[in-house]
C-alpha positions as CSV (number, residue, x, y, z in Angstrom):
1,X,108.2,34.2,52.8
2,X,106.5,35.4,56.2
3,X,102.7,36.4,55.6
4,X,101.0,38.4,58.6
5,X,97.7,37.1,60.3
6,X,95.8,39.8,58.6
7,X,96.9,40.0,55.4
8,X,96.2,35.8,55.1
9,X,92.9,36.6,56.3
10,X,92.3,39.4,54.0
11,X,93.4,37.1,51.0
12,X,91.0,34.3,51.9
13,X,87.7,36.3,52.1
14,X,89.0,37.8,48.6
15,X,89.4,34.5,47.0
16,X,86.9,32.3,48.7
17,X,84.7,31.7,45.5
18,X,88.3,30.4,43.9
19,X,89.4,26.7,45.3
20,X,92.5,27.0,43.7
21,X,94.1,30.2,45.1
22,X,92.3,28.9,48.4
23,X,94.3,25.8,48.6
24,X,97.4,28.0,48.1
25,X,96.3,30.4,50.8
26,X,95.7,27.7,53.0
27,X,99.2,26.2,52.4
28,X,100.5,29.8,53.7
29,X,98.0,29.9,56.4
30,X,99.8,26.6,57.6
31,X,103.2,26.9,56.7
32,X,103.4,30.7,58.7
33,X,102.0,28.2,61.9
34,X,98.8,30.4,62.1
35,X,97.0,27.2,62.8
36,X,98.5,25.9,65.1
37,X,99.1,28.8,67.9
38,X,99.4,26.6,70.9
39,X,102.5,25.2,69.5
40,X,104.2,27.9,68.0
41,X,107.5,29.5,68.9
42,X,106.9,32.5,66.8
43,X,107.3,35.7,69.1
44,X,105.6,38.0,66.4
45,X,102.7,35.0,66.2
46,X,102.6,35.1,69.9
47,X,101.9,39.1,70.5
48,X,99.2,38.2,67.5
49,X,95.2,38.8,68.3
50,X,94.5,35.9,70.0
51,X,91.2,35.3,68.0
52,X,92.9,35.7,64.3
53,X,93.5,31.5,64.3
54,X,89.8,31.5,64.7
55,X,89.1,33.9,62.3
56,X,91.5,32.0,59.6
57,X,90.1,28.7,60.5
58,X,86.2,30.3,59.8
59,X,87.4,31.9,56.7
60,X,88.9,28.5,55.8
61,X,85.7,26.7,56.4
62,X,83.3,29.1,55.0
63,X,85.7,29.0,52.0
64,X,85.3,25.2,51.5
65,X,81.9,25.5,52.1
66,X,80.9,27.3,49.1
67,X,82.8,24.5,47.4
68,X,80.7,21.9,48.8
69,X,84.3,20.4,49.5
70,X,85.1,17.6,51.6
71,X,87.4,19.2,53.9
72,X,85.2,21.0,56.2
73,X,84.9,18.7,58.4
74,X,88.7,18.0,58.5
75,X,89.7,21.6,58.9
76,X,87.0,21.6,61.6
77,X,88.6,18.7,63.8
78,X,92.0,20.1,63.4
79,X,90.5,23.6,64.9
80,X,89.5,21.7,68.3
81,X,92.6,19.6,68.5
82,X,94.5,23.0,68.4
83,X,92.7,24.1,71.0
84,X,91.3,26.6,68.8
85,X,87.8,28.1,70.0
86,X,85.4,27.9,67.7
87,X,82.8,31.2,67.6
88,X,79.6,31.9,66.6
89,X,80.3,32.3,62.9
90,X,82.4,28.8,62.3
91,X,78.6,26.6,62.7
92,X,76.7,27.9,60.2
93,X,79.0,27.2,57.1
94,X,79.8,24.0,59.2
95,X,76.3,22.3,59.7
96,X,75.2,23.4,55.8
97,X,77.9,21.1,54.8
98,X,77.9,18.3,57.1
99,X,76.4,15.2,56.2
100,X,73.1,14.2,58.3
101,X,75.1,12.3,61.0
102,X,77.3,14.7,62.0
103,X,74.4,17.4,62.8
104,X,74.0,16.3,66.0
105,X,76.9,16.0,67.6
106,X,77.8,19.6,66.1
107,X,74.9,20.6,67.9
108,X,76.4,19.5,70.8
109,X,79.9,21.3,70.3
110,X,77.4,24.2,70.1
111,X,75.9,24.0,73.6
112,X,79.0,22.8,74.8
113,X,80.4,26.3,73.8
114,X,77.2,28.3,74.5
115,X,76.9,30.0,71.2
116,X,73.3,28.6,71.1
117,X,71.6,31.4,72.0
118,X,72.6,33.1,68.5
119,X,70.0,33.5,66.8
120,X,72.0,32.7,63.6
121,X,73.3,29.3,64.8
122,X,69.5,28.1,66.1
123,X,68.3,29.4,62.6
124,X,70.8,26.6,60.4
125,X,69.9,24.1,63.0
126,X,67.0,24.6,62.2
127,X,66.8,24.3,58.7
128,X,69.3,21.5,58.8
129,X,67.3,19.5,60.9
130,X,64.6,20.4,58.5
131,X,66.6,19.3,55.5
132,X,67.4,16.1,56.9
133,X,63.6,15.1,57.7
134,X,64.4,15.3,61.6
135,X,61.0,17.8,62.3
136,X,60.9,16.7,65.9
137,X,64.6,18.2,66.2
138,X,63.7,21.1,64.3
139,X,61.0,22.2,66.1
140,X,62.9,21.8,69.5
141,X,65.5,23.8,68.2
142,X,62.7,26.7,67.7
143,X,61.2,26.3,70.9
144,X,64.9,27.2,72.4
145,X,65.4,30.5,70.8
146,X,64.8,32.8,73.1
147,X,62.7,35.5,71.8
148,X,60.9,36.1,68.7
149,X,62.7,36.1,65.7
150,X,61.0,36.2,62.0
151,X,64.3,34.5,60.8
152,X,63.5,32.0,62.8
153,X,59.6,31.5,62.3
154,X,60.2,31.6,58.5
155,X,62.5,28.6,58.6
156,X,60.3,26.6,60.9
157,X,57.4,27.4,58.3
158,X,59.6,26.0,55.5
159,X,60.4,22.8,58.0
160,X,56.9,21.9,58.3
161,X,56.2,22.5,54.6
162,X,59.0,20.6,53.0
163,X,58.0,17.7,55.3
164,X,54.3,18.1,54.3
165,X,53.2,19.0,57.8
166,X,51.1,22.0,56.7
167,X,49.0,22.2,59.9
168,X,52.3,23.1,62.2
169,X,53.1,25.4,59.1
170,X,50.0,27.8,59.5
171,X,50.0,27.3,63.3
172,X,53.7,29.2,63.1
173,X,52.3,31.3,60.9
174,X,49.3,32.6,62.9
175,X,51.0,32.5,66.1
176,X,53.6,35.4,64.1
177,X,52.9,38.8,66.1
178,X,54.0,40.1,62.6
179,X,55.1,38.5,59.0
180,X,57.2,39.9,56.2
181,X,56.9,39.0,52.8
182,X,59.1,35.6,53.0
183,X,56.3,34.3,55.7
184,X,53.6,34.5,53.3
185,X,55.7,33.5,50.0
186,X,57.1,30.1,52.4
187,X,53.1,29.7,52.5
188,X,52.2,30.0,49.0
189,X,55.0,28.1,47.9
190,X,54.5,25.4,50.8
191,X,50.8,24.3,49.2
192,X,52.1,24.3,46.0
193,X,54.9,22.2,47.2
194,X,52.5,19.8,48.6
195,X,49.9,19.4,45.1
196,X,47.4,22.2,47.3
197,X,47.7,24.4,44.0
198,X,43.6,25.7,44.9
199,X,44.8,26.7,48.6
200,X,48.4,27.9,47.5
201,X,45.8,30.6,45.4
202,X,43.8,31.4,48.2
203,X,46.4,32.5,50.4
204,X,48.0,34.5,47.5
205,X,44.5,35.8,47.6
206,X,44.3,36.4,51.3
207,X,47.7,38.1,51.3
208,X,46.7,40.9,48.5
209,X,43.7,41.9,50.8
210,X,45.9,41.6,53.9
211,X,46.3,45.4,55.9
212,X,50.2,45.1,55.6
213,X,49.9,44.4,52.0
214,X,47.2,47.0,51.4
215,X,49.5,49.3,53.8
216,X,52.2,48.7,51.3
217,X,53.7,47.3,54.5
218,X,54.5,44.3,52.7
219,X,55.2,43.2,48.8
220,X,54.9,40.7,47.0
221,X,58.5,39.8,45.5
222,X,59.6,37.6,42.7
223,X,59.5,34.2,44.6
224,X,55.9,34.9,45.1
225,X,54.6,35.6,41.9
226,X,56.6,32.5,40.4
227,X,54.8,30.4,43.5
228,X,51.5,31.4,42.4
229,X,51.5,31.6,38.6
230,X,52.9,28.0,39.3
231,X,50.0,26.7,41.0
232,X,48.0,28.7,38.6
233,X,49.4,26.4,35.7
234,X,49.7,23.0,37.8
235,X,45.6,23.8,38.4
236,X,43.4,22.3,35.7
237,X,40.7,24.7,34.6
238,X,39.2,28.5,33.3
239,X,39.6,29.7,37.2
240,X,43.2,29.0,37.4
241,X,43.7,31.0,34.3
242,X,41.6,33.6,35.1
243,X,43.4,33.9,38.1
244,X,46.5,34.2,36.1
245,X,45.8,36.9,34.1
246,X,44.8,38.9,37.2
247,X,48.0,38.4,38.6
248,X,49.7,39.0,35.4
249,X,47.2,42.5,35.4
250,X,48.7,43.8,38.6
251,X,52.1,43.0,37.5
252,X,52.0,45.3,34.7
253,X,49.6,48.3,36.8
254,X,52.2,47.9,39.4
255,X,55.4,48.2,37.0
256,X,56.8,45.2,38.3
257,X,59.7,44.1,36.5
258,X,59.3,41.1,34.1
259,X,61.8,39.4,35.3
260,X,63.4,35.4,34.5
261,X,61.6,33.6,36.6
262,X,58.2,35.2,36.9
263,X,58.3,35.5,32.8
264,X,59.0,32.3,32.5
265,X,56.2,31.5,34.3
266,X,53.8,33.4,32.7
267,X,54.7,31.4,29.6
268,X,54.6,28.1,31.3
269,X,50.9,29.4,32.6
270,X,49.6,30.3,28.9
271,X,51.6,27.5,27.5
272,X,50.0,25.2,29.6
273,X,46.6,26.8,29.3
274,X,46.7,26.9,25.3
275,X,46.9,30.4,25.4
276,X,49.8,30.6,22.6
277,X,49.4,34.0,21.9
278,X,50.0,35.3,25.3
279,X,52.4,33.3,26.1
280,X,54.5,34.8,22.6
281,X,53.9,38.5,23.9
282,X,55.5,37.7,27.3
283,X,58.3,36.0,25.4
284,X,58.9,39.0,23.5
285,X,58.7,41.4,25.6
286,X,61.2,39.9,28.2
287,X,64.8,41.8,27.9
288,X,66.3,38.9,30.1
289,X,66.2,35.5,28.7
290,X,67.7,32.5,30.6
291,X,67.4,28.9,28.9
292,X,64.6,27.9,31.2
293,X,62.7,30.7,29.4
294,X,63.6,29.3,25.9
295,X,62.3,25.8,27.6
296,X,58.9,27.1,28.4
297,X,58.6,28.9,25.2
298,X,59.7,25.8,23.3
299,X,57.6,23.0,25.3
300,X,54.5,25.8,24.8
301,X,54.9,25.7,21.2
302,X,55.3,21.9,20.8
303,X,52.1,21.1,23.2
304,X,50.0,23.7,21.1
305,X,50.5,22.0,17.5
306,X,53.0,24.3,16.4
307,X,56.5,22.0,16.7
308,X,57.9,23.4,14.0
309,X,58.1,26.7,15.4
310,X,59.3,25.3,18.0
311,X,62.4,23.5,16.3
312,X,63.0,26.7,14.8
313,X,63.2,28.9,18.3
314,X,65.5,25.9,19.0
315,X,67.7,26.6,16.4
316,X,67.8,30.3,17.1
317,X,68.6,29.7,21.0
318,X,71.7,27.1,20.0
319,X,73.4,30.6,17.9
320,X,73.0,32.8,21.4
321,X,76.1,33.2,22.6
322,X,75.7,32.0,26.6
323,X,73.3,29.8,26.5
324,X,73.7,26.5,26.5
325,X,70.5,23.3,26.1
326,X,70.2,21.6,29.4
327,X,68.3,18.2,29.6
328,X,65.0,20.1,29.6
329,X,65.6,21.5,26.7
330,X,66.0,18.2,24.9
331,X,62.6,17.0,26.4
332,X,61.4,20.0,24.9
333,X,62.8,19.5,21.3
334,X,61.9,15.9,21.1
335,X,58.5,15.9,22.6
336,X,57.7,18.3,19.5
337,X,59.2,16.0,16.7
338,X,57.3,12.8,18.2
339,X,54.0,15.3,17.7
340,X,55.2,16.6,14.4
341,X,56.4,13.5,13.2
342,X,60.1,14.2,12.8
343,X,61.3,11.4,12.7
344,X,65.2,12.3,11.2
345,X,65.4,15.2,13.2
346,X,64.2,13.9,16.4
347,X,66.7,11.3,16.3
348,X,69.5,13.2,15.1
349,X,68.7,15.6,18.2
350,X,68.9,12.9,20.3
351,X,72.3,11.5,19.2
352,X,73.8,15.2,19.5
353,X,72.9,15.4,23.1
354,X,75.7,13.7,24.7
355,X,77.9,14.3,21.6
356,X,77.7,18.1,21.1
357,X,75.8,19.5,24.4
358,X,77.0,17.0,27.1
359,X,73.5,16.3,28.4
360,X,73.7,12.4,28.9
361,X,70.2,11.1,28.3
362,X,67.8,10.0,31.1
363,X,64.1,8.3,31.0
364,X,62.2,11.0,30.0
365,X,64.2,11.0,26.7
366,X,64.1,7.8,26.0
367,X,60.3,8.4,26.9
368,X,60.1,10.7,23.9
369,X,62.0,8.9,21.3
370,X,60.1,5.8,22.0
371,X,57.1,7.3,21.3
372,X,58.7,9.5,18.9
373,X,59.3,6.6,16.6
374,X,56.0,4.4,17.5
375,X,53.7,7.2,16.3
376,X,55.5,7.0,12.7
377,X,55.4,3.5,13.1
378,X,58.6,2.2,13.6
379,X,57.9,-0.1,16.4
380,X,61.4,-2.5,15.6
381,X,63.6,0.5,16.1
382,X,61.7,1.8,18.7
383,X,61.8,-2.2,21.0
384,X,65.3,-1.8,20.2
385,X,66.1,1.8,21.7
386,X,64.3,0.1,24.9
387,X,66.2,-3.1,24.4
388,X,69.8,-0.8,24.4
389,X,68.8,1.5,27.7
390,X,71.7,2.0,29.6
391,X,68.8,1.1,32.6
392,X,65.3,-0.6,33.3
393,X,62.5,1.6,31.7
394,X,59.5,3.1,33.9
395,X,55.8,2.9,33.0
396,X,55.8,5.5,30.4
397,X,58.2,4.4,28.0
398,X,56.4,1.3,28.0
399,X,53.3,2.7,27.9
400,X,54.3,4.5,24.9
401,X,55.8,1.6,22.9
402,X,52.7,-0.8,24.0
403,X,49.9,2.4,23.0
404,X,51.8,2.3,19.6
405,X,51.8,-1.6,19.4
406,X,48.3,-1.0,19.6
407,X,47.9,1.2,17.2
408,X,49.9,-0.3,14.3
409,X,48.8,-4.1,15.4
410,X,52.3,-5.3,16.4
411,X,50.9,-7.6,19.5
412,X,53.6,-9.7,19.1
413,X,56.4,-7.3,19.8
414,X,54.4,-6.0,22.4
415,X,53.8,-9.1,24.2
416,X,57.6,-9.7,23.7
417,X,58.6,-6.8,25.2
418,X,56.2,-6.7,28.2
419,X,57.1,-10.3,29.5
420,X,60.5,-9.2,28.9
421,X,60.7,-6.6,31.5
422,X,57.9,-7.9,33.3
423,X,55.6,-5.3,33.7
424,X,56.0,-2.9,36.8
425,X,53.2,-4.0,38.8
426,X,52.1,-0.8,40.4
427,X,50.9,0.6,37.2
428,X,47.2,-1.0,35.5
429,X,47.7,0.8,32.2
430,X,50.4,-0.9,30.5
431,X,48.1,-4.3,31.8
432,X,45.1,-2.8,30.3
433,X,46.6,-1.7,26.7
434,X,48.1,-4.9,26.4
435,X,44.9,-6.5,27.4
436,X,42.9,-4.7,25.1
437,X,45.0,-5.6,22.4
438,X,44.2,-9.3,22.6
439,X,40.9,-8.1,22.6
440,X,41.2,-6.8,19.4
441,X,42.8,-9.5,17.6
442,X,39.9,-11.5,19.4
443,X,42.7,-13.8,21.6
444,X,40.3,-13.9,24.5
445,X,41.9,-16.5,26.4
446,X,44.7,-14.3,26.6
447,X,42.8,-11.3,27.5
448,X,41.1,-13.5,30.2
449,X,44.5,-14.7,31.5
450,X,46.2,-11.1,31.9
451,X,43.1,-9.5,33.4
452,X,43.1,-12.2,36.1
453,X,46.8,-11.3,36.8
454,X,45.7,-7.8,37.1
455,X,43.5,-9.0,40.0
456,X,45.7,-11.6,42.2
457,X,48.3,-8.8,41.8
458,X,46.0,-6.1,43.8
459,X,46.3,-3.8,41.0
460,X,43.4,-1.1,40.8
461,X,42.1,0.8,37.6
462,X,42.0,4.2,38.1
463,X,38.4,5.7,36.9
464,X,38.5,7.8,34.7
465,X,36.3,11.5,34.8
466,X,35.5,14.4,32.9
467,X,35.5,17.7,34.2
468,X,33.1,20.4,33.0
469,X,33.8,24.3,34.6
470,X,30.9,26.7,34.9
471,X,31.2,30.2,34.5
């Protein structure tokens, strides 16, 4: 059955979100010889718009795209060796999905073509190069678009962020003749990104006094709130939650919609803070609630001595039709038996994930049920979880297990188990606890021995310090 240019084309911008009726549209886009127009006899192809192969071949590609499919780069090749001209809207879906070799000599094709001065080609470059580490490509990229663009200058903000370059970040970002709310939320978010959680605060600060922002030029959105409550939580201390609060203030004052992300936020803020109570209120007063909110509600309840409660919101959130316990949840659930001592649960809940939830298990969970069964004193059951990984465990699964040796006197098993995997020797404090357990049970020699390996091994004790916040 014949199919005209446009009524293929119309198909595949209908279905692109759906592989399957894709793959049949593209069987019909090449069976009806749309594809291949140099070579076609078809006098009712021929009197056809001479860009519709184009146009099929970028709906094809952005199609794939959103599939993160393999075939983009295959449907690409066959558009050149058809002689098929590729425009200004086939790069963009092409570079997002091309692996990091293949960036360059796209960017090539690109000049070669002389579609480079769009600004929406430059742009993906851009943040491809960025994506892929290659800064110095990046930034030559921006230095060739021809006038200013904010689309632009936003992305090579993000470039230098994400690679940690926060210098060339506000450089771009003073050199702006103007900036919309993305410039300043790429800023925020690009301290926080880079463990600057006291400067990603100040520039939220600096942005709320700012004349566009006071000329109600410019908002604050969603993403910034959730960059700055973030930093707010990741900061130790009474200013950071003070801080907090004031932003939480403006969002209510403001009528700001309490959205997912920024209420989940909030709760991972007074969760984190040990402000249980506020954290509840936001939780209850949310109308939208995604499973990263249940996470934040749960983890806040187990780190604030009330894991039953929070075994109980578990429960409730496993009835809720749609939502479904992702690996964070688990880390959630089991971090509040280890501190509740639920033992039976815990491990039941950690037999059920791959069972009933499909979440297969990964360090931090065999983090928590380590130290889940060391604090009730189980250390045989917990050496053998450790001996039974599925791979080799980091510092704090042994950490937990040898802290729990130490408490309940099994040096044995815990020298066992640390010359078995041979402690990681960029970490001092499983050395240390397993040093200071000889020193307990008086075996100095041993003591003597281990600390001596700590030194011809170049490792370092961290000092410890306490900090005290004036007000």
């Amino acid at each position: 059955m014949s199919y005209s240019g446009e009524c293929l084309l119309q198909l595949a911008q209908r279905c692109m979100k759906h592989l399957k009726q894709m793959k049949q549209i593209h069987s019909l886009v090449i069976t009806n010889g749309y594809l291949n127009f140099h070579k076609s006899n078809n006098a009712s192809f021929s009197n056809h718009n001479k860009w519709m192969p184009t146009l099929l071949y970028n709906a094809l590609i952005r199609a794939y795209n959103v599939h993160n499919h393999n075939k983009v780069l295959v449907i690409f090749t066959n558009m050149l060796a058809n002689n098929v001209s590729p425009n200004t809207h086939t790069f963009p879906p092409l570079l997002k999905s091309s692996p990091a070799f293949v960036v360059t000599p796209l960017h090539c094709q690109a000049l070669k073509r002389g579609i480079l001065s769009d600004p929406f080609v430059l742009t993906t470059l851009l943040v491809v190069y960025a994506r892929n580490n290659h800064i110095v490509c990046a930034q030559k990229v921006f230095e060739e678009v021809p006038m200013f663009c904010i689309v632009a200058s936003n992305a090579m903000i993000n470039a230098f962020t994400v690679n940690g370059n926060m210098e060339g970040a506000l450089s771009v970002f003073e050199w702006m003749p103007y900036r919309d709310v993305v410039s300043w939320t790429t800023m925020v978010n690009g301290f926080a990104l880079n463990g600057n959680f006291g400067a990603a605060i100040r520039f939220f600060g600096m942005m709320m006094h700012h004349k566009d922002v006071l000329d109600c030029l410019v908002k604050p959105n969603e993403a910034t709130y959730v960059s700055v409550l973030s930093s707010c939580a990741d900061l130790e201390g009474k200013g950071a939650l003070d801080f907090g609060r004031q932003i939480h203030g403006y969002i209510v004052v403001k009528g700001v919609d309490l959205g997912v992300f920024v209420g989940t936020s909030l709760i991972n803020l007074y969760g984190k803070m040990g402000c249980l109570n506020y954290a509840v209120s936001v939780f209850r007063v949310m109308v939208v609630r995604e499973v990263c909110t249940w996470n934040a509600m749960i983890s806040s309840l187990a780190s604030n001595g009330r894991e039953k409660e929070a075994l109980d919101l578990f429960e409730k959130m496993k009835k809720l039709q749609g939502l479904k316990p992702n690996s964070i949840t688990f880390v959630a659930v089991l971090t509040a038996c280890a501190r509740g001592g639920f033992v039976s649960e815990g491990l039941k809940l950690f037999e059920s994930m791959s069972s009933e939830f499909q979440v297969v298990p990964v360090m931090e969970h065999y983090g928590c049920v380590v130290d889940l069964l060391g604090r009730a004193g189980h250390i045989q059951q917990a050496a053998e979880i450790i001996r039974n990984m599925p791979f080799q465990p980091d510092e704090t699964v042994l950490g937990a297990f040898l802290g729990a040796c130490r408490i309940h006197g099994a040096i044995e098993l815990g020298e066992e188990i640390a010359k078995m995997l041979k402690l990681q020797t960029q970490h001092c404090g499983q050395y240390l606890l397993l040093s200071s357990m000889y020193a307990e049970k008086e075996r100095w020699d041993h003591a003597a021995e281990l600390r001596k390996e700590i030194m011809e091994a170049g490792i370092h004790k961290i000092p410890a310090f306490s900090m005290v916040h004036l007000t």
